[in-house]
C-alpha positions as CSV (number, residue, x, y, z in Angstrom):
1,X,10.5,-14.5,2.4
2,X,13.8,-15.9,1.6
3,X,14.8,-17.0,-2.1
4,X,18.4,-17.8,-3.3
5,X,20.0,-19.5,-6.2
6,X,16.4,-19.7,-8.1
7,X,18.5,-21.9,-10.9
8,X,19.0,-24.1,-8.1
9,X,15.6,-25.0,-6.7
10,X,14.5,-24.9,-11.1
11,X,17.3,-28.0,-11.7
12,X,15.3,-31.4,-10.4
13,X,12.6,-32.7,-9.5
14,X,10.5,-32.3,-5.6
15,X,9.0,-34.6,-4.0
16,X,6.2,-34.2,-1.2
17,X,6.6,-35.2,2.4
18,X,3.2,-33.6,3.6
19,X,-0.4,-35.7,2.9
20,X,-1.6,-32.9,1.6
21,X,0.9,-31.6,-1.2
22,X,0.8,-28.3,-2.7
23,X,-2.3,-28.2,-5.5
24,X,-2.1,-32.0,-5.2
25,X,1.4,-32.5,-7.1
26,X,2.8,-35.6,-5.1
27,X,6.3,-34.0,-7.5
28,X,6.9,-30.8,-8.8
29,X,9.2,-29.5,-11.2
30,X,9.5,-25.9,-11.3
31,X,10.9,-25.6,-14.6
32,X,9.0,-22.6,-16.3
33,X,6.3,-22.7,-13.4
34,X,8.6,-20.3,-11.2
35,X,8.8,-16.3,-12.2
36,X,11.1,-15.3,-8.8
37,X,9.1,-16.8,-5.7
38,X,5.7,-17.1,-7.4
39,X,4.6,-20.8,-9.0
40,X,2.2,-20.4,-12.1
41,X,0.2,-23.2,-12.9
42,X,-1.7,-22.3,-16.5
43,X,-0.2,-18.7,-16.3
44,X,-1.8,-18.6,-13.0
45,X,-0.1,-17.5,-9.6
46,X,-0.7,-20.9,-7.1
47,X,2.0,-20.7,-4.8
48,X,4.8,-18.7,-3.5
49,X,8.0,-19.9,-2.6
50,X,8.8,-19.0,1.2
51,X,12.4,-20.8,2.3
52,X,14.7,-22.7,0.3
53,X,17.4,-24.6,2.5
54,X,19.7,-27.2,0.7
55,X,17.7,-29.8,-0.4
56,X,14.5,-28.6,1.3
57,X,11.6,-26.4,-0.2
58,X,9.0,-24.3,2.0
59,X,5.9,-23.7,-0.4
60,X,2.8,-21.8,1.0
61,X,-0.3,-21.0,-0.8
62,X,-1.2,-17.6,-2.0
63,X,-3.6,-16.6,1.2
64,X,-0.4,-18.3,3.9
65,X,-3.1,-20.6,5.0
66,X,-1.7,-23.8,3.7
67,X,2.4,-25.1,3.8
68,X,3.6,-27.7,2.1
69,X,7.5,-29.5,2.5
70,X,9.3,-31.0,-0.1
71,X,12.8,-31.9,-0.8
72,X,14.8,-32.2,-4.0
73,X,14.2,-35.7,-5.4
């Protein structure tokens, strides 16, 4: 697992280029929904954050089974 500049990947707005996106969410903004690598959705843990490279973000789901791509919008 690889995380840097969290403030980074918070600032914006990510947009989907799978066609299945993470729990559905064509966009995400991970404002308050990111505590470290871990996405909460309803103070539940959904997702983790695996790679962030420039404008590109590598979301898996909690099990690994699913990936999902997105880049900063």
């Amino acid at each position: 697992m690889i995380l840097t500049l969290n403030d980074s990947i918070r600032k914006g707005w990510w947009k989907s280029n799978s066609s299945n996106p993470f729990n559905e969410h064509d966009v995400l903004e991970l404002d308050s929904n990111l505590k470290r690598n871990l996405i909460t959705e309803n103070g539940k843990k959904s997702g983790i954050v695996q790679l962030y490279v420039g404008k590109k973000l590598l979301i898996s789901n909690l099990t690994l089974t699913e990936w999902y791509l997105y880049e900063h919008k």
